[in-house]
C-alpha positions in Angstrom: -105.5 -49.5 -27.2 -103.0 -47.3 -29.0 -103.0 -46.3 -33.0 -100.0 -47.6 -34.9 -98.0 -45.6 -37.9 -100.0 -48.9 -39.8 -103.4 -47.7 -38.6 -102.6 -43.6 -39.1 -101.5 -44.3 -42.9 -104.9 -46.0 -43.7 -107.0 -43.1 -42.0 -105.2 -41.1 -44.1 -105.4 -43.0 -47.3 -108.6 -43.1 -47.3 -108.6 -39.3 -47.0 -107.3 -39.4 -50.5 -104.5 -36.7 -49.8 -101.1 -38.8 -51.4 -101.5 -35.8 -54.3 -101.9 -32.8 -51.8 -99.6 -30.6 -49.9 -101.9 -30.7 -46.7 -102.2 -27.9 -44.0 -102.1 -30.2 -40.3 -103.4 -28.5 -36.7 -104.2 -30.6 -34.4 -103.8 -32.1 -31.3 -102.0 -35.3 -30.5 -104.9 -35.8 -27.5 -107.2 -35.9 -29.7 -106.2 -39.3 -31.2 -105.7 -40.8 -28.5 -102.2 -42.9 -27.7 -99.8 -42.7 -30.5 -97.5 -45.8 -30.7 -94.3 -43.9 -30.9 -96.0 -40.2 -29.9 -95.7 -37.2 -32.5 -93.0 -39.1 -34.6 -95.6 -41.8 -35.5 -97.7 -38.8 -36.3 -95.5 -36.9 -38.5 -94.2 -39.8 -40.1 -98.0 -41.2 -40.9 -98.1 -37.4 -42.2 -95.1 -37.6 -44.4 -96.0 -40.7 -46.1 -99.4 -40.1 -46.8 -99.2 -36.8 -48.1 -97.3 -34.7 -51.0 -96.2 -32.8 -48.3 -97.1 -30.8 -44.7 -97.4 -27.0 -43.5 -97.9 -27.2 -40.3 -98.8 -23.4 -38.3 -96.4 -22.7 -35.4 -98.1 -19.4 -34.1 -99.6 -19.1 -31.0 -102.4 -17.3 -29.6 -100.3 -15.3 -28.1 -97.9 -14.4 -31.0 -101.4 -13.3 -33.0 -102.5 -10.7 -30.3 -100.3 -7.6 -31.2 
């Protein structure tokens, strides 16, 4: 069974974060197959949110 954009905007609602500019890490694995992959995500994220930040730093980038 795979999550929907449908079924990621009502996780997210719930979360109560349509006001909020939200910090999102995490990994797509985690939720299991995305109908539509890291679009679906993003999109889900873009909707249901006043807007993303989203780190692109690695572990590596942080070891100087």
């Amino acid at each position: 069974m795979s999550v929907s954009l449908p079924d990621l905007k009502t996780g997210l609602s719930k979360l109560g974060l349509t006001k909020h500019l939200v910090i999102a890490h995490a990994s797509l694995k985690a939720f299991g197959p995305i109908e539509g992959g890291a679009e679906t995500m993003l999109n889900a994220l873009l909707d249901s949110t006043r807007g993303i930040i989203m780190p692109t730093f690695t572990y590596k980038t942080m070891l100087n």
